[in-house]
C-alpha positions, -999 to +999 in steps of 0.1 A: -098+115+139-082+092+168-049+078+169-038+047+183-008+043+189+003+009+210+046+000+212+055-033+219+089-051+238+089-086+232+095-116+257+134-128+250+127-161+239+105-142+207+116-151+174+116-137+140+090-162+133+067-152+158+067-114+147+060-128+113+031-149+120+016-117+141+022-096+109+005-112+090-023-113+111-022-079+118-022-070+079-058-090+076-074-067+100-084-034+082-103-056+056-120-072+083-128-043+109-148-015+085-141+011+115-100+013+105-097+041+082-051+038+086-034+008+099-002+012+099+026-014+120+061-025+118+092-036+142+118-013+154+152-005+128+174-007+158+189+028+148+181+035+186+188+018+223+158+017+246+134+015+215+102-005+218+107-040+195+072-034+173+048-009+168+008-003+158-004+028+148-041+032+138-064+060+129-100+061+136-130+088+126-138+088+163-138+074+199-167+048+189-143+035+161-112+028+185-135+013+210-154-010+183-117-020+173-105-024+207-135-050+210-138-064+179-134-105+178-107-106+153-090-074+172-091-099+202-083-132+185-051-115+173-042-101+210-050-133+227-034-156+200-001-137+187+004-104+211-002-117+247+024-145+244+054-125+230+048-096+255+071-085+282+058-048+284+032-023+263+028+016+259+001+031+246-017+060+234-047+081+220-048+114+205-072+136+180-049+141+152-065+169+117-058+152+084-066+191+075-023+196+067 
């Protein structure tokens, strides 16, 4: 399995609203994109200073399945639509994770 993690820091001027609208876009996508087998995402607690504002974190049976995601039109739609205009800054990373434990 592959692990996609992405952390999000928001623009200022991002409202509650905005996250909302991305969310729910966001939850549509693992019904729509067969290649998702976890999709998991949610903004920060604020326990924390320096934390990222939102974060994604999906799992994939392989590299072909992040990189069909990572291309997929709705994928894109949501990046281009909802992500790209709240986004001041964005981490990211891939790892084999083993469901095995």
């Amino acid at each position: 399995m592959v692990r996609h993690v992405a952390l999000f820091r928001w623009k200022p001027e991002t409202t509650a609203a905005d996250v909302s609208k991305l969310e729910q876009e966001l939850h549509a996508l693992p019904t729509r994109i067969a290649c998702i087998q976890s999709y998991r995402f949610g903004r920060d607690l604020g326990l924390q200073d320096g934390n990222a504002d939102f974060a994604i974190v999906a799992d994939f049976i392989d590299q072909a399945g992040l990189e069909e995601y990572a291309n997929h039109p709705d994928h894109q739609a949501v990046l281009n639509s909802r992500i790209r205009p709240l986004l001041a800054h964005r981490e990211a990373i891939q790892y084999v994770i083993d469901h095995t434990d």
